[in-house]
C-alpha positions as CSV (number, residue, x, y, z in Angstrom):
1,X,-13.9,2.7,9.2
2,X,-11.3,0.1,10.1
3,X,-8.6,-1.4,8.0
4,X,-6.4,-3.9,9.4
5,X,-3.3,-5.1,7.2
6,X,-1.4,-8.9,7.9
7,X,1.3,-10.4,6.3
8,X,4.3,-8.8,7.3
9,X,7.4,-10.5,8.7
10,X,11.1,-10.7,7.6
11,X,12.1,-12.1,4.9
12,X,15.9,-12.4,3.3
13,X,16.9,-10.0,0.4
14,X,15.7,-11.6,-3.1
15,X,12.6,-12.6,-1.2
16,X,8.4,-12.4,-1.3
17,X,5.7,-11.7,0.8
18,X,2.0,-10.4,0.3
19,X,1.0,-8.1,2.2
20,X,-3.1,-8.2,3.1
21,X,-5.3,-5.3,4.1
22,X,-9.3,-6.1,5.4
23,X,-11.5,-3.2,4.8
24,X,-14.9,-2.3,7.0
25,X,-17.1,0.2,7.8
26,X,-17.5,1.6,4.6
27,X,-18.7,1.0,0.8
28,X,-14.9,-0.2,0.0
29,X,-15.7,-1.2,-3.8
30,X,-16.4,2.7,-4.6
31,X,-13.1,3.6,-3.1
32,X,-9.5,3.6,-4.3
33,X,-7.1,2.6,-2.0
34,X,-3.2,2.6,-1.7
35,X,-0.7,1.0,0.2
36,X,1.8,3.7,1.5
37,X,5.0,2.4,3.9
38,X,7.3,4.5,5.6
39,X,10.9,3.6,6.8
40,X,12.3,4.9,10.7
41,X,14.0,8.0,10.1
42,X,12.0,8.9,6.7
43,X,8.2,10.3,5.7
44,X,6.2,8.1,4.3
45,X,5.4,7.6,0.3
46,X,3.7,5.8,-1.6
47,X,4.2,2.4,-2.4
48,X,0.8,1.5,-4.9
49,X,-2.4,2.4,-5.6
50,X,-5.6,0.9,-7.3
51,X,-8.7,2.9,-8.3
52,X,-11.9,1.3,-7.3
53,X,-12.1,-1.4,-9.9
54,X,-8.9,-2.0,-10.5
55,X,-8.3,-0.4,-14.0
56,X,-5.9,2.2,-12.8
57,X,-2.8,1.3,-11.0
58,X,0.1,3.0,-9.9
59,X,3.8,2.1,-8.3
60,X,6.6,4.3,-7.1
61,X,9.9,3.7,-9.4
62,X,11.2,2.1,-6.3
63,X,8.9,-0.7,-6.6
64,X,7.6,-1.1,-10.0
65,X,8.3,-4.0,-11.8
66,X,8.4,-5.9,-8.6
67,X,5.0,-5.3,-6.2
68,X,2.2,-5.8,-7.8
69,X,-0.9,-4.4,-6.3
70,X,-4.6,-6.1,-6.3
71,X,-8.1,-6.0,-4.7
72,X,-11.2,-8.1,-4.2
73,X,-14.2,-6.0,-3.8
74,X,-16.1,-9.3,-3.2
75,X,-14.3,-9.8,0.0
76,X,-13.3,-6.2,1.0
77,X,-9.8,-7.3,0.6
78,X,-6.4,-4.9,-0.9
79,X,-3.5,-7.2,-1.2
80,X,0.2,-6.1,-2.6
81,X,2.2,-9.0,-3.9
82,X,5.7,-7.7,-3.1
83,X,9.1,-9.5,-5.2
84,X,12.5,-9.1,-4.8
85,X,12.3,-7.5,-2.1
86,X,15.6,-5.3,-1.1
87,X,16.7,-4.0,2.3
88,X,15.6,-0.4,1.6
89,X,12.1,-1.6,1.3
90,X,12.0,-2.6,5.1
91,X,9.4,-0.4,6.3
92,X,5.7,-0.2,8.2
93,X,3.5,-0.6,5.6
94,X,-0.3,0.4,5.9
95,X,-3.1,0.5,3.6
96,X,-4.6,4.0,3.4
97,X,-8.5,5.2,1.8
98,X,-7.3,8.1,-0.5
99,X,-9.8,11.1,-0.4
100,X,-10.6,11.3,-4.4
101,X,-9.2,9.3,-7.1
102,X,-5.7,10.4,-7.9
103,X,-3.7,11.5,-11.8
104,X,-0.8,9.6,-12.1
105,X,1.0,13.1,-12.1
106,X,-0.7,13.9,-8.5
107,X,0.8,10.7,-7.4
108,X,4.3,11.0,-9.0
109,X,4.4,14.2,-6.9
110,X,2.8,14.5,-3.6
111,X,3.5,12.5,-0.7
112,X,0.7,10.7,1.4
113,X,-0.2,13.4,3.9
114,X,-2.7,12.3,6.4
115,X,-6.1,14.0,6.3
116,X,-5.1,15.9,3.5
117,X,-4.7,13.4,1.2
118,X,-6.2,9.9,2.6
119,X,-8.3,10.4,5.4
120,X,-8.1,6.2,7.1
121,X,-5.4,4.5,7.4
122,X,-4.5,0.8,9.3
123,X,-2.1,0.6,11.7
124,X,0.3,-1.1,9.2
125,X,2.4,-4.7,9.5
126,X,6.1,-4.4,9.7
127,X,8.5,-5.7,6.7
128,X,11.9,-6.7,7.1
129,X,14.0,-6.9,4.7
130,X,17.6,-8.3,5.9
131,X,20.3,-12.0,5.2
């Protein structure tokens, strides 16, 4: 399993970027996936997360309303389309292959937890957010 994630960089406060994240190595279109990010000094949470055809989404409040979260099973590709982005969203963010599909009310309240919850994750692209 590999995931590899591109489009990070820094951009200034009121800003976009897309984030990208290439899936191999497994039957990705029969998998949900999630983007989690994780800030220095902080755990990491989740940021999105798509169920395998894209019917179900979720977004943390933080984000909602501004990232919006897609994927092309064609082309093994997760994307997150992030808007006005704010300095507190500067972060690593990685695309991670959750273990079972999730509620929305079992990803209001647990944080991603690695082999417990998701079991690959990428190495992640960096995001800064800062004028």
């Amino acid at each position: 399993v590999q995931l590899v994630e591109s489009g990070g960089g820094l951009v200034h406060p009121g800003g976009s970027l897309t984030l990208s994240c290439t899936a191999s190595g497994f039957a990705f279109s029969t998998y949900a996936m999630a983007w989690v990010r994780q800030a220095p000094g902080k755990g990491p949470e989740w940021v999105s997360y798509i169920d395998e055809n894209g019917d179900t989404t979720y977004y943390s409040y933080s984000v909602k309303g501004r990232f919006t979260i897609s994927r092309d099973n064609a082309k093994n590709t997760l994307s997150l389309q992030m808007n006005s982005l704010k300095p507190e969203d500067t972060a690593l963010y990685y695309c991670a292959k959750p273990k079972w599909k999730f509620s929305s009310s079992y990803y209001d309240s647990r944080s991603p937890m690695d082999g417990i919850n998701y079991d690959y994750r990428g190495q992640g692209t960096q995001v800064t957010v800062s004028s």
